[in-house]
N, C-alpha and C positions, 0 to 999 in steps of 0.2 A: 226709656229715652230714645233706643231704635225707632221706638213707633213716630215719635216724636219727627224725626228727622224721613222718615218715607214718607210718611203725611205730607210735609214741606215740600217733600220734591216731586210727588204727583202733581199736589195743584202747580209749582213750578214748571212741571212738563207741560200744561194748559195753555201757558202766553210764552216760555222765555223763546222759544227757536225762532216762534211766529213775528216776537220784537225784535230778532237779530242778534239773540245772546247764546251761550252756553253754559249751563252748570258745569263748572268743575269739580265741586264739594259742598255740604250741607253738613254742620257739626252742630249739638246740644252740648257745650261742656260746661262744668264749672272749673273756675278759676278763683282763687284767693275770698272764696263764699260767695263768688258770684255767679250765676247761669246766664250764658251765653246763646243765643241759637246765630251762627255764621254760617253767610253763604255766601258762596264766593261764586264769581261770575265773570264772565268773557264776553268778546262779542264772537259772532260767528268765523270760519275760518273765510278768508277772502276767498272770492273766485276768482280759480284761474291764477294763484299762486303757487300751486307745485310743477303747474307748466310751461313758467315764464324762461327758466334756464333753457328746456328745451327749445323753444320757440327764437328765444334768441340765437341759440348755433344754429339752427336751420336757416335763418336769417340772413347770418356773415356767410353762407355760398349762396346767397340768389337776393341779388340788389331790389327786384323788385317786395320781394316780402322782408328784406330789411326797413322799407318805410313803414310797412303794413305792422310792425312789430313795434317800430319805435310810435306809433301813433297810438297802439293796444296798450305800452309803456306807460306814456301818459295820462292815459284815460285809467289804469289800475293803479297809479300814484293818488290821482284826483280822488277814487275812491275808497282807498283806502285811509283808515284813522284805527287811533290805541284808543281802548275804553277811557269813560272820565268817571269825574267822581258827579257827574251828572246823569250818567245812565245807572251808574249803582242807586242814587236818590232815588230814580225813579222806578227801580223794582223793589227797592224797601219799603215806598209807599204805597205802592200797589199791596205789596207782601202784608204788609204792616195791618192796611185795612182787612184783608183776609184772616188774621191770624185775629186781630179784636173778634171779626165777626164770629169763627168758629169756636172761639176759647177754648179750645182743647188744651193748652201747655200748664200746670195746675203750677207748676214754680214762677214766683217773679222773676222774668229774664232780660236781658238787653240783647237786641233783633240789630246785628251788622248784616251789612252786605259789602263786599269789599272785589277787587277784583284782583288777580293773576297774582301782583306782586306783593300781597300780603297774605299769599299762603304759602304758610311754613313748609319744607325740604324734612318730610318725614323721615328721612333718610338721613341726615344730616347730626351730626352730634356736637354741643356745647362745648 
């Protein structure tokens, strides 16, 4: 079932960075006699979000790169968005068609794609 799941995320590695996404995890599990294969997925990290704090104190001493900042502000608000359940649709059918084509999974499985906040805190206890 490893094989299973590096399979997945070679061809994975092919389009997701190039569409804007990020693997975060790839699981074959079964559950209650079911087989599963979950991927779960992000979108890419924003630019120029770990240097907005700085940018902004350099700002508050020099008035003219305070507009320069707050205009960069707005333009990183405008481009920034949280994944939907329309970008996951659209790497399950992409995924979807690829995995019919190759048939390699020999169990019947139910193929999620889900994003950030449906995976589980391995960490975490019941």
């Amino acid at each position: 079932m490893d094989n299973y799941v590096r399979r997945v995320n070679a061809y994975l590695d092919t389009f997701l960075a190039k569409e804007g996404y990020e693997l975060l995890k790839t699981e074959f599990v079964k559950e209650d006699g079911n087989f599963y294969l979950r991927v779960y997925i992000d979108l890419l990290d924003k630019e120029g979000s770990e240097t907005a704090g700085d940018e902004a104190a350099e700002a508050a001493s020099d008035p003219a790169k305070e507009a320069e900042s707050d205009q960069a502000s707005d333009e990183a608000m405008e481009n920034t968005r949280e994944i939907s359940i329309n970008d996951c649709a659209q790497v399950s059918r992409r995924l979807s068609k690829w995995l019919d084509k190759e048939d390699f999974i020999k169990e019947a499985y139910m193929l999620e794609v889900c994003s950030r906040g449906f995976l589980k805190d391995e960490g975490a206890s019941d």
